[in-house]
C-alpha positions in Angstrom: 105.1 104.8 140.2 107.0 107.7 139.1 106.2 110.4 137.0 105.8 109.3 133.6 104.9 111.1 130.3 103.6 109.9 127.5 104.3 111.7 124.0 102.0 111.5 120.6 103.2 112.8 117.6 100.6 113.8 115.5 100.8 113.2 111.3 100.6 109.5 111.0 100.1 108.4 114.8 96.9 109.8 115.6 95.4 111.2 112.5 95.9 109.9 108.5 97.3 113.3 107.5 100.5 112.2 105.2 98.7 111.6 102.2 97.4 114.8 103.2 100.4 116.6 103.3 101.9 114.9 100.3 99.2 116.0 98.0 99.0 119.3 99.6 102.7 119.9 99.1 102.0 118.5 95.6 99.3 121.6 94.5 101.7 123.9 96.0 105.1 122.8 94.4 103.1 122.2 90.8 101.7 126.0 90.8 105.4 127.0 91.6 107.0 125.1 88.7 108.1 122.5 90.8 108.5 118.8 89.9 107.1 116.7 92.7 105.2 112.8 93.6 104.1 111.4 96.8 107.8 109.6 96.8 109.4 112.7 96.4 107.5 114.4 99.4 108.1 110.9 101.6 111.9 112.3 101.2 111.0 114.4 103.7 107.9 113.1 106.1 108.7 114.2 110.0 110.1 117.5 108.7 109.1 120.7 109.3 107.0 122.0 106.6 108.8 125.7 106.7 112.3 123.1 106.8 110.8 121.4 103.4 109.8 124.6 101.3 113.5 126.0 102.6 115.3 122.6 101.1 113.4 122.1 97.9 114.0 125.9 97.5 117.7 125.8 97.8 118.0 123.4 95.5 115.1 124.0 92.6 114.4 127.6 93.2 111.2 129.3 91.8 110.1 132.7 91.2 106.2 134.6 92.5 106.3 133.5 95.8 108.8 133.9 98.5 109.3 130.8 101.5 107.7 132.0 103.8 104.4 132.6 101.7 104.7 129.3 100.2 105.1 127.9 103.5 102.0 129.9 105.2 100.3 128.6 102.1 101.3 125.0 102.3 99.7 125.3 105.8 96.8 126.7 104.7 95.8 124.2 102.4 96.8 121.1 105.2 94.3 122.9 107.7 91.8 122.9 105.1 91.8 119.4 103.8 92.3 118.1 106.9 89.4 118.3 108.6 88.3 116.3 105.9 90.6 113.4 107.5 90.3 110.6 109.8 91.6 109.4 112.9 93.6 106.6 113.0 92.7 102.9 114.5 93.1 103.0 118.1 93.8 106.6 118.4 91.3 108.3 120.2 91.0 105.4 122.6 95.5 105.3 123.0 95.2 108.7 124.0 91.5 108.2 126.5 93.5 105.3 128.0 96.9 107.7 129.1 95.0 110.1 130.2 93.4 107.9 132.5 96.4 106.3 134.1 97.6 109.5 135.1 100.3 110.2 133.5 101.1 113.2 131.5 99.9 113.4 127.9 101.2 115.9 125.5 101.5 116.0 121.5 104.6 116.8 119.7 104.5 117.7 116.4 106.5 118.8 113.4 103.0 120.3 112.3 102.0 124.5 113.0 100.2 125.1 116.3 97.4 126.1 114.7 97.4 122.5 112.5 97.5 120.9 116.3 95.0 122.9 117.8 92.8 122.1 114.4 93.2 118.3 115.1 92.6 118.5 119.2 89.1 120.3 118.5 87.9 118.8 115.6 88.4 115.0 116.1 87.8 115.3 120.2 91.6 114.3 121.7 90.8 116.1 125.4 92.4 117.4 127.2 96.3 117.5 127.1 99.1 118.4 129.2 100.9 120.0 127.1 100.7 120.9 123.0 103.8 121.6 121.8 105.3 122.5 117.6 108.5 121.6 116.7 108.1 125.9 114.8 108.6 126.4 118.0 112.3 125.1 118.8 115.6 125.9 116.7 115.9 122.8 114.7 113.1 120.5 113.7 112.7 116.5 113.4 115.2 114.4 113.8 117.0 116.7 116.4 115.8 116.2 119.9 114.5 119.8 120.8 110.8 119.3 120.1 111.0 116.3 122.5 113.2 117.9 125.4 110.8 120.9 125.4 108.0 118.9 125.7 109.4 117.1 128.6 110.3 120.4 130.0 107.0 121.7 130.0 105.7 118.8 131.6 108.8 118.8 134.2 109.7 115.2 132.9 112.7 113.9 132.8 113.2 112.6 129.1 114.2 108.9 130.5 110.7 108.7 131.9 108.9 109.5 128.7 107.2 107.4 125.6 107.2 108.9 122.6 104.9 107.3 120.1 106.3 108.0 116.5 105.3 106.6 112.8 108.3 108.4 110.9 112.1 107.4 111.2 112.6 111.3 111.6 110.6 111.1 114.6 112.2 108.2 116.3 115.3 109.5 115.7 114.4 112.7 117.4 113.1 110.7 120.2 115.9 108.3 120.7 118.5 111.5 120.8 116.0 113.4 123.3 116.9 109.9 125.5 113.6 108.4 125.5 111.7 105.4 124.7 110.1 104.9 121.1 107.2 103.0 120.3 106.7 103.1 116.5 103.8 102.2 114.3 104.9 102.8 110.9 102.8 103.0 108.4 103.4 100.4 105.7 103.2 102.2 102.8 106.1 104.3 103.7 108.2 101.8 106.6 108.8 98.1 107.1 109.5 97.4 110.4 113.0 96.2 109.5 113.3 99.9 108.1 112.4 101.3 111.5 113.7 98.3 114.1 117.0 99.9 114.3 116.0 103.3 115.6 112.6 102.0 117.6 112.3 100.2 121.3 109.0 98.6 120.2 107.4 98.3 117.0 103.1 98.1 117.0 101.1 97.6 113.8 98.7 100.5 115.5 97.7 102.3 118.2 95.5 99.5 119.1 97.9 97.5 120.5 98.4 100.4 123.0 96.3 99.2 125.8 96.6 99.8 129.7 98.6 96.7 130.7 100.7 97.6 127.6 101.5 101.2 128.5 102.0 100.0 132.4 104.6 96.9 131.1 106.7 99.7 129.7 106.7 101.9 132.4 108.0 99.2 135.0 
């Protein structure tokens, strides 16, 4: 078999961190005078978090803090409630079970480094290939570049990796980076007709991700 990758993002796909984001961003935009709901904050789920403080700036500007302190703080207070979180149905065994086959595993994520890092340790994912944070590329979610890097670093061509997203930003990223999309979209924010358009194959969760499932995909 040939080199293969699979990809995880992280918010949503392996742990239950949007409603954790969403109420996070929530404390941060009330204190700075800013209007916002859960629905408003779904505007934006895949984003970058530094991307979202810069937009909602732009266009409701506020005064006491500048974006990149309301960004470190948005950050801070994600890292903090979320190691009160949980990991997702199937997760921990998904990712157990492509690391086993021998394939390369890597998470990329619109989330800080130091958010990934937080989640790796404190829920017990292993060991990856390769952790890599959309902070670290030009553009964020839904352009390709936190997808090609990954593949880079795991010297992959993007045809021969599965990305496994839960936001349309995220599959659209994937499926411009030229690689396969396995979504599991939550259904509080995505049917699957919303996401069947951008996605190669649409699971209810990471559950369905077994063995003879990843191998079908990779023939």
């Amino acid at each position: 078999m040939k080199q293969r990758a699979i990809i995880f993002d992280m918010d949503g796909v392996l742990i239950d961190s949007e409603l954790i984001w969403k109420d996070a961003g929530i404390e941060l935009f009330t204190r700075l005078g800013v209007p916002m709901t859960r629905e408003r904050m779904a505007e934006t789920m895949g984003m970058r978090c530094d991307e979202v403080i810069a937009l909602r700036y732009a266009s409701e500007p506020w005064e006491g803090m500048t974006v990149d302190e309301a960004t470190d703080e948005l950050i801070r207070l994600v890292v903090e409630k979320t190691k009160d979180g949980k990991v997702l149905p199937g997760a921990l065994a998904a990712v157990r079970t492509a690391q086993n086959m021998g394939v390369k595993t890597a998470i990329a994520s619109s989330s800080p480094m130091v958010l990934i890092e937080t989640v790796v340790s404190h829920f017990g994912f292993g060991e990856f290939d390769s952790l890599h944070s959309a902070f670290s590329e030009k553009r964020g979610k839904p352009a390709p570049d936190v997808y090609l890097a990954t593949a880079k670093a795991l010297d992959i061509l993007p045809e021969h990796c599965i990305v496994i997203e839960d936001s349309l930003n995220g599959m659209k990223a994937a499926k411009a980076a030229g690689m396969m999309c396995i979504a599991v979209p939550d259904a509080r924010y995505f049917s699957h007709e919303q996401v069947s358009d951008v996605a190669d194959h649409i699971f209810d969760s990471l559950e369905a991700c077994t063995r003879e499932q990843f191998e079908s995909l990779f023939v």
